[in-house]
N, C-alpha and C positions, 0 to 999 in steps of 0.2 A: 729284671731277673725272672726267670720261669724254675718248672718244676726241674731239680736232680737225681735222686733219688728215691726216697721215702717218700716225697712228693706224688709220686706217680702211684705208688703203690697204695696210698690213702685217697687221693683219688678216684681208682680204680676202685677200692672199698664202698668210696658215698656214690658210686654210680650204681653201684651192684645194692646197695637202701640198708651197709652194715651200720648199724647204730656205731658211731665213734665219739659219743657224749659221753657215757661208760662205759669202761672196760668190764665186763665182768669174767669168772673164770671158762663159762661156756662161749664165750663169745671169737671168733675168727683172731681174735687177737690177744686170747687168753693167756700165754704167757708173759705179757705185758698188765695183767692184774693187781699185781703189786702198785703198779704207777696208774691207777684206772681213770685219771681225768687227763693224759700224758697227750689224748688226741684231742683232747676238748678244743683247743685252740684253731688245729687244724678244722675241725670240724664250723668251728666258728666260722672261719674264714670262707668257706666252701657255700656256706649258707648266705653270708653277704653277698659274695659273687660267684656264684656254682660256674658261669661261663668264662671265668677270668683268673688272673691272680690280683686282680685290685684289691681284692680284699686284705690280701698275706702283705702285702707291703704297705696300707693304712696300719694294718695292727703292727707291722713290727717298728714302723714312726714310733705309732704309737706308746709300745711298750718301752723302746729305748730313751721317750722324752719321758714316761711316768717313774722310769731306771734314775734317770740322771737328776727328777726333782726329787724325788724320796732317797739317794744318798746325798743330796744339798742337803736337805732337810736335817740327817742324820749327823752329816759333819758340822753343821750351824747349833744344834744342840750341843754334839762333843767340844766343840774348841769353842764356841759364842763370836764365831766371826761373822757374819753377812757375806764379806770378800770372799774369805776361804771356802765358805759355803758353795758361792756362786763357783768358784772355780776349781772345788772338787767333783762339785755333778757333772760338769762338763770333761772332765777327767773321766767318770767312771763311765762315761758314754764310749768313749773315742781311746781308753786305754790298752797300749800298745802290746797285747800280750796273746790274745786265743783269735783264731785266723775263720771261726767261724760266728762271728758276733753279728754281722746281718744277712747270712744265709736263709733264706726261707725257711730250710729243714730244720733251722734251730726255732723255730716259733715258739716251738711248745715250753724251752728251755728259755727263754728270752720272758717269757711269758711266767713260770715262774720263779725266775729272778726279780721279775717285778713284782708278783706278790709278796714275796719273802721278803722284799725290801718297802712295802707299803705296810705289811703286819709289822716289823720292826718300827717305823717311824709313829704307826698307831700307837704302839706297845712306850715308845719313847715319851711322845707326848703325854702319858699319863705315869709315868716315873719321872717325869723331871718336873711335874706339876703341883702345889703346894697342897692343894686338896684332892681326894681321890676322885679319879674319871677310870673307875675298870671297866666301864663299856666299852672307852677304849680298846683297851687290852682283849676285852673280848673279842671286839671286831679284826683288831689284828692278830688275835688267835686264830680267826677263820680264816684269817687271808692266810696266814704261814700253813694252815693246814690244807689248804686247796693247792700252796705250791708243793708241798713234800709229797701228796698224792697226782701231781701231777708230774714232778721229777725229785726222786730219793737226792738225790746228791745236794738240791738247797737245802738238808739238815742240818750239816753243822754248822748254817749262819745261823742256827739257836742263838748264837753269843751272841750275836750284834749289841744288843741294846743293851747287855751288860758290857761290852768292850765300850759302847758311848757316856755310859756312866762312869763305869773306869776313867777313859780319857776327861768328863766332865769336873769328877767329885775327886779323884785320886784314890788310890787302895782305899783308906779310912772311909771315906767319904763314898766309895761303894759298896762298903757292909755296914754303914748306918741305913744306905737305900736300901737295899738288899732286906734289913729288920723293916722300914718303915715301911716300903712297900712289898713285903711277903706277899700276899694274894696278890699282887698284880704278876710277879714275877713267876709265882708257882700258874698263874694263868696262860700266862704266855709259852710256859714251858709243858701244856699240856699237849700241845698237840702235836709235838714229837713224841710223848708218850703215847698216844694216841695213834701213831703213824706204825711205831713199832708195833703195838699188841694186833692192828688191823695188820700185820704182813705178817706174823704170827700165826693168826687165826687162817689166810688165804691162802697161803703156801701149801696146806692141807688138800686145796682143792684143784688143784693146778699140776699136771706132771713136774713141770721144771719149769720156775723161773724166766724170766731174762737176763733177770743176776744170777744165777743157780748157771746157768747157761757159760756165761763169760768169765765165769770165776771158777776153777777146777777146786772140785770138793778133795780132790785128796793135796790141796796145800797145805805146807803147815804153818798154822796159825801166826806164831810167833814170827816164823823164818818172814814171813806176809806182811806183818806188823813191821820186824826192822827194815826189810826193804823199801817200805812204803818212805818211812823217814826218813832215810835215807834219798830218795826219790826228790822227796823236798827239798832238800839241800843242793844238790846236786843237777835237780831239774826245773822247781818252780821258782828257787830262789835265785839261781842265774834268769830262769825267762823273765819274770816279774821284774827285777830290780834293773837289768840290763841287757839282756840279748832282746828281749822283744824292741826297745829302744834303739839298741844298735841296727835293727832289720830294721825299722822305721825309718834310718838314716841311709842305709843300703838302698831300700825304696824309694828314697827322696832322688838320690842321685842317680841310679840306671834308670828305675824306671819313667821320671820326670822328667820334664824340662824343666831346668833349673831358671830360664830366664822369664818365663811366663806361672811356672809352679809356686818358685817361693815368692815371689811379691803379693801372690793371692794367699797365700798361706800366712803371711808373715801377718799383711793387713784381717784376716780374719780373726787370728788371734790376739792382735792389738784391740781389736771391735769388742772382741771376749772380753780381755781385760781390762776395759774402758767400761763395761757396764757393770764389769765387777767394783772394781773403783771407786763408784757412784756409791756403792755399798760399806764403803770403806768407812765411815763413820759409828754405825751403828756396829761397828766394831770391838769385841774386849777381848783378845787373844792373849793367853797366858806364856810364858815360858813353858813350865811346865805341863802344860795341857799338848802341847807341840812336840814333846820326848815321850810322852804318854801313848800319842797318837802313833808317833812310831814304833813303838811297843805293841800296842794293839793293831797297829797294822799288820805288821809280822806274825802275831798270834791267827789274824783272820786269813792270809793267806796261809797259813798249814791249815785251818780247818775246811779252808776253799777246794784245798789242793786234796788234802789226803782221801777223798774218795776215789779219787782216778790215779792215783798212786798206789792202791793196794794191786793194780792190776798191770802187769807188763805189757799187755800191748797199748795201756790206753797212756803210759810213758812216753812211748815212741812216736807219739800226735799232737799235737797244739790244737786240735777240732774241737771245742765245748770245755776241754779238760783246764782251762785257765781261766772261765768267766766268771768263776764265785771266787776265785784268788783274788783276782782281778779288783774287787771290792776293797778287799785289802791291800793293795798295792795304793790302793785310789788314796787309804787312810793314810798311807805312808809315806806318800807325795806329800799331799797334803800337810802333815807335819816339817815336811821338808821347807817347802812354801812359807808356811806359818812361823819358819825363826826366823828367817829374814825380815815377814810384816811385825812380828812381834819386837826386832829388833831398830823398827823402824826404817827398812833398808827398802823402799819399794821399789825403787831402779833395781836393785838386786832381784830383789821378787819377779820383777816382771820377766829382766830376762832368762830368768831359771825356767818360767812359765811359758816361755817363747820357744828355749831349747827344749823342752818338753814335748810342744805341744804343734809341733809344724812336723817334725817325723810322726807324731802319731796321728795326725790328720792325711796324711801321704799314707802307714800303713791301712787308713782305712778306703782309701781312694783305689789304695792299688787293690786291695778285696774285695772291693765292690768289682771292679773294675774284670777281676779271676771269676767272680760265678757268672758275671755277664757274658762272659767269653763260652761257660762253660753250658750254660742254659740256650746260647747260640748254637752249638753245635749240635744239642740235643733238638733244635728244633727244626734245623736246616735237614737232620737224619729221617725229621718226624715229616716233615713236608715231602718230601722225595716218598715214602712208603705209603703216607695217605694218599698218593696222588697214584699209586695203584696198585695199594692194596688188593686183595680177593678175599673176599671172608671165608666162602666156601672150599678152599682149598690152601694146601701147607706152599707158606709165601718163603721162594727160596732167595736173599739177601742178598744181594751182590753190588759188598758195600766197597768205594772207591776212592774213602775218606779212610780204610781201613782202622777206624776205631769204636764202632760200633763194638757193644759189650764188654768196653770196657768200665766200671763201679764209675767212673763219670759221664758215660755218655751211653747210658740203654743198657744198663746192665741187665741179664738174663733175667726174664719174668717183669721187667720194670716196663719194655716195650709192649706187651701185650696188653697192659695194665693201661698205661697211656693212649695205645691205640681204643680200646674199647672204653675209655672215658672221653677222649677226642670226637669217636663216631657216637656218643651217646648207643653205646650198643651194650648196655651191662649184661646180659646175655648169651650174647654171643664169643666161642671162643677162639683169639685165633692163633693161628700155629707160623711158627716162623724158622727159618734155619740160616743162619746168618754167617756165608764166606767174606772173606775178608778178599776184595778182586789180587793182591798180589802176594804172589803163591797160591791164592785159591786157599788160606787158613781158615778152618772150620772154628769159630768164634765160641762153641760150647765148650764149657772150661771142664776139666778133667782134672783128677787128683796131681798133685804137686802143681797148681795152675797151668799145667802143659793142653796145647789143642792139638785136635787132628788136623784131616785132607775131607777138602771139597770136590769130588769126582763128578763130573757128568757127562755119563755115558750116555748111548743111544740111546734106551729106552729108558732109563732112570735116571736118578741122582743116589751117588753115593757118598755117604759121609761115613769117611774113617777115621777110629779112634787111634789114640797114639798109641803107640809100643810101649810096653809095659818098661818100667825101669827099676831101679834098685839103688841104693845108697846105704850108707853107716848106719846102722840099727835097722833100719826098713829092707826086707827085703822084698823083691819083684811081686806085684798085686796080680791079679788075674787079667787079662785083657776084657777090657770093654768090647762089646758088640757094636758094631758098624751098621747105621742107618740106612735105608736101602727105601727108597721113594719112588713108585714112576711117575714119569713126567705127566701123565694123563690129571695126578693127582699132586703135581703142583704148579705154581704159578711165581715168573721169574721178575724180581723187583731190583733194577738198579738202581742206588744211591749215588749220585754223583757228587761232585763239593760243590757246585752252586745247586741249591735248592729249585725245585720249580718256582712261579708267582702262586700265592693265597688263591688269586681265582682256580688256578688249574687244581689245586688242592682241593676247596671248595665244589668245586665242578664235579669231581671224580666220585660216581654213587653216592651223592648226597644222601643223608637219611633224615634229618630231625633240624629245624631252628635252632636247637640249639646246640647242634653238632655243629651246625654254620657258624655260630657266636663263637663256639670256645677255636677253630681253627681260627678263625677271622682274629680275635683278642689273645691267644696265647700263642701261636706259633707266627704272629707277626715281628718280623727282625729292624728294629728302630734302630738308624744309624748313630754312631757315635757324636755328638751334637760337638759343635765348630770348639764347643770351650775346652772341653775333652779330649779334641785332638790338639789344641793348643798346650795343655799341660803334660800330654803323654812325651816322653822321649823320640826320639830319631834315630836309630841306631846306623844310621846309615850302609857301610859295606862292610857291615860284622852282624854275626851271625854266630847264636849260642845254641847250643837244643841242649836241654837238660831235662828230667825227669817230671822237675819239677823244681822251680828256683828258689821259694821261700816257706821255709817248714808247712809242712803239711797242706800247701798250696798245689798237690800237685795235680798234671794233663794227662788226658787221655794221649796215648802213645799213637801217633798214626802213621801205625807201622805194622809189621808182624811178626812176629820171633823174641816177644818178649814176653818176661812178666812185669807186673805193674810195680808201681815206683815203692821202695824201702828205703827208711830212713837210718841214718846214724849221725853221730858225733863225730865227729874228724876238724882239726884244727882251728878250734873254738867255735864252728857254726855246724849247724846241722845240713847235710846233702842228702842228694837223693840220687839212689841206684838202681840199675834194674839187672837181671840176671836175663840172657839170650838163653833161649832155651830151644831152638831150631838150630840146625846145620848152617841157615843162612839166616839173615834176621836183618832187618830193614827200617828205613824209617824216611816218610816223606817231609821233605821240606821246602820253605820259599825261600827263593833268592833273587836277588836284581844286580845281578855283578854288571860291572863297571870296566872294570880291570879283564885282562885274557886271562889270569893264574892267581890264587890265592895259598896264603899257606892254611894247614891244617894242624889241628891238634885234637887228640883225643886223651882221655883220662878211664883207666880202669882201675876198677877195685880189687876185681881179683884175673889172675891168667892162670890156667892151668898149670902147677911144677913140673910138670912132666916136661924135660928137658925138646924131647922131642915135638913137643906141641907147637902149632904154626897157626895163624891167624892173618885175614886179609882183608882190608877194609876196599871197599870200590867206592866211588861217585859217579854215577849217570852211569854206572857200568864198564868207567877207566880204574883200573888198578891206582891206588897212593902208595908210593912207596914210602915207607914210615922208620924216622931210627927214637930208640928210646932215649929219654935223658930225666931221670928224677921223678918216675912214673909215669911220665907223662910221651905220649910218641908222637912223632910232629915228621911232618911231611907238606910236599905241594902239589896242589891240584895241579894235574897238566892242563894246558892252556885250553882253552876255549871247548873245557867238558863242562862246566856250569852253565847252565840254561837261564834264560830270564821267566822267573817264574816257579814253576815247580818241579825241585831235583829230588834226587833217589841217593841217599847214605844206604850201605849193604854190608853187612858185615858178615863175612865166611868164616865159624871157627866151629868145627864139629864139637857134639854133645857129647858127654860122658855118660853113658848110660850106666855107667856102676856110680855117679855121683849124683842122684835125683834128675837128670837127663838134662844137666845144667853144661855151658860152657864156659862162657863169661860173665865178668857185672862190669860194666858200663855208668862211667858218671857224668860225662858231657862229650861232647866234641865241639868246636870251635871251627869256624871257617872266615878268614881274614884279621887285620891287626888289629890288638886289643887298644880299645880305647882308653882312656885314662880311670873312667868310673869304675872299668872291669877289675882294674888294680885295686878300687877300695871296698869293690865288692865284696860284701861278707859270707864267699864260697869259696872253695875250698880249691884258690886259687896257688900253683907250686911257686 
């Protein structure tokens, strides 16, 4: 995996010598002060290996095996199992619910998840110990307060270690702890007080927040509060309990091969629970510690969940907003587990732990597998500019992958940030204006996410902004000013979709050693290894484009005339849409047909009511004639318009320029017969 966003932009920071150890409130990154050791990780990593990402992917190993022993640790004290122990950490690794758990940019979070879960197990070991160890408690006081200063949201795992004494002792028997070890507990619970008076105190010196930022000061309170619970019900307690599950299964079957996937999956998890097993003696599993556990599971996932619950748009994402639920969900497997070994049933047990645990090692296969794709693209874009860049003059894009700047691949200011960390040129600034080669869309985003026109004329380049629009409540904004560059004062950089070779990158104005390391080691594209291709799917002559297939999984669009992917609810799974916001709007795809003519389907979300409104979909620039049936509008490609190789979907439906300059939303189109997995797929099929 390489850098996607945030990555680049922290980057670009440690090349430029910004202190990212702490935040403080004068610092470039000062409204992130509230969280001021939030980059510490990143930073860490940079210092390991300034010319690589070796570093980011030892630490997040790392962090995800020091994750998975300190919640063993945790559930081995709550229920006194070994087994369960061994096979809840492995759970809280691999658990099937937040789609960004070995992303790079979750470092920081991944990071303190791990502390928060190491202070709890310090803090535990001296509450469940016959004589007092509050050094303990102290040392896991520091660690929980390094993670809340480094990410606010591990606060409300405060409970853990009361939730394990809970689960441990029963009610009675955790307010005898509670009296007997008062100063450990009142210890442990400082430094959430401590977290609060320090955001108290700094909010003072800060204009706005990060939170102040994403959270609208004029909510109100309460209305915040019951939404949020709501939220839980409704959002973490379906994805935790079951839909992440269910997408684990989805993933096992489209995107796998099932005849090479599950044998290795199957015997991996037999391996698991074979060394769990070994454990199975020093075993004392209660009944009731196992109805407890899922009580306190469910208590841990609302206090997981409801920070990204108070806020609407962080509802509508699976990114980071399920990984402290997630701990709780771990509890409440885990009790699930735990009646069966309690009841003696370990043939049961196992295969509870088999259907568990084969989708959730597929959903993480298949996510690893999405930022690899997606750190590809951003490098094959980064190879092709470094290879002829110009520093001293505005570098005009003309990009032919058309998805440059899109939030997954070179979002605005993440490019220049990457390039002048790439050239070790912290210094130097450079200027970029990035057309998108079909239509010539001007890639700078504009209010309601709509772009301009890439013009070049004789003596210039001109970039125009879009026509002003209007919709319900908003009316018409002022027109933007159109960019106007002579050629003398720029320099024209094609992107194509094969990348140049490293050397020709390398080669191109070399500046510094260690400009050579970091092209040489980051923007090198390792093919998919032979075992990789043996587990992935074959889709052979079918063909889906969608926005994005699995919640908040989604691609850069490489296309023009869109906006980027938006999620909803619809027919038990979550989809992704995008609104065409061009007259035309387009989108490249592969194909290897086989056949002369394939059928077609397309799915929209919305069509304009305006009775009169008309819409045309082309391939390779043949009309489809299209009839509707159930939403959905199905047609045949005429014979021998598919190309081997790389075709053109175009979609014709003028904008509304009194409805935010939108025409349609878009949720997939299809080209050829659905295979049988596409039936069980969990989208949002008619």
């Amino acid at each position: 995996m390489g850098g996607l966003i945030e990555e680049w932009g922290l980057l670009g920071l440690a090349n430029n010598g910004t202190n990212l150890w702490w935040i403080s409130p004068a610092s470039a990154l000062g409204a992130l002060a509230t969280r001021p050791l939030s980059i510490f990780p990143f930073a860490l990593a940079h210092v390991l290996s300034p010319n690589s990402f070796s570093a980011w992917h030892v630490l997040t190993i790392f962090e995800l095996i020091i994750k998975g022993v300190a919640a063993a640790y945790l559930i081995r004290q709550a229920v006194r199992s070994d087994l369960l122990a061994v096979l809840g950490g492995v759970i809280a690794i691999v658990y099937p619910a937040d789609t960004m758990t070995i992303a790079l940019r979750n470092l920081h979070i991944n990071f303190a998840m791990m502390l928060v879960l190491v202070g709890a197990s310090l803090n535990i070991a001296d509450l469940t110990c016959d004589r007092s160890r509050r050094l303990l408690s102290m040392l896991g006081a520091a660690s929980a307060l390094a993670a809340f200063l480094m990410y606010e949201a591990a606060l409300p795992l405060i409970i853990l270690p009361l939730m394990v004494v809970f689960i441990r002792f029963g009610t009675r028997g955790a307010l005898r702890n509670l009296r007997a070890k008062a100063a450990s507990h009142v210890i442990w619970f400082l430094p959430a007080v401590t977290y609060v008076v320090y955001v108290l105190i700094i909010k003072n010196y800060i204009p706005q927040s990060y939170q102040a930022s994403i959270f609208p000061s004029s909510a109100d309170a309460l209305a915040t509060i019951v939404n949020a619970l709501k939220a839980v019900f409704s959002i973490a307690y379906p994805r935790l309990l079951w839909d992440g599950w269910r997408d684990g299964v989805s993933m096992l079957l489209v995107e796998m091969s099932l005849h090479t996937a599950v044998p290795l999956l199957f015997a991996l998890t037999t391996v698991i629970w074979l060394v769990a097993w070994r454990c199975c003696a020093a075993s004392d599993p209660g009944g009731g510690r196992m109805v407890r556990a899922l009580i306190a599971g469910l208590i841990i996932m609302i206090a997981g969940y409801l920070p990204f619950a108070l806020l609407p748009s962080h509802q509508a994402i699976s990114q980071r907003t399920f990984l402290w639920a997630a701990i709780g969900a771990s509890f409440f497997t885990v009790g699930i587990l735990g009646l069966f070994v309690w009841r003696q049933r370990l043939v049961a047990a196992y295969l509870v732990f088999l259907t568990f645990m084969v989708p959730s090692l597929a959903f993480m296969l298949v996510q690893h597998d999405h930022y690899v794709e997606l750190s590809n693209n951003s490098k094959r874009a980064l190879r092709s500019i470094l290879a002829q860049v110009d520093p001293a003059k505005t570098n005009v894009v003309i990009d032919k992958t058309n998805s440059i700047g899109h939030t997954w691949n070179l979002l605005d200011g993440n490019m220049q940030l990457a390039i002048a960390y790439l050239r070790d040129t912290p210094q130097q600034i450079y200027l970029f204006e990035v057309c998108r080669a079909t239509g010539m869309e001007w890639a700078r985003s504009f209010p309601l996410a709509r772009h301009g026109d890439c013009r070049e004329e004789a003596i210039d380049w001109r970039f125009v902004a879009p026509v002003p629009v209007s919709g319900p409540g908003m009316p018409a904004l002022a027109s933007s000013d159109d960019l106007v560059l002579p050629k003398d004062q720029t320099h024209t950089v094609i992107v194509e979709r094969a990348p140049p070779p490293i050397e020709a990158v390398v080669n191109h104005d070399p500046t510094t050693p260690a400009s050579r390391k970091r092209v040489t080691n980051i923007l090198e594209i390792d093919p998919p290894s032979q075992l990789w291709r043996s587990l992935k799917s074959d889709r052979g002559e079918f063909f889906r484009w969608s926005f994005g297939d699995w919640w908040s999984l989604e691609k850069p669009t490489p296309g023009t005339g869109w906006r980027e992917a938006e999620w909803g609810y619809r027919g038990s799974s979550h989809t992704s849409s995008a609104w065409a916001n061009r007259d035309e709007a387009m989108i490249d795809f592969e194909f290897h047909p086989v056949k002369p003519s394939y059928p077609f389907r397309i799915r929209f979300s919305f069509i304009n009511p305006n009775g009169s409104y008309q819409f045309e979909v082309f391939i390779n620039g043949r009309k489809v004639d299209l009839l509707a049936s159930d939403g959905v509008y199905s047609g045949v490609i005429p014979p021998s318009v598919l190309r081997d190789g790389m075709n053109e979907f175009r979609l014709k439906a003028p904008v509304d320029p009194q409805n935010y300059g939108l025409s349609v939303m878009v949720d997939w189109f299809e080209i050829g017969e659905r295979p049988v997995v596409a039936l069980i797929k969990s989208l949002p099929l008619p």
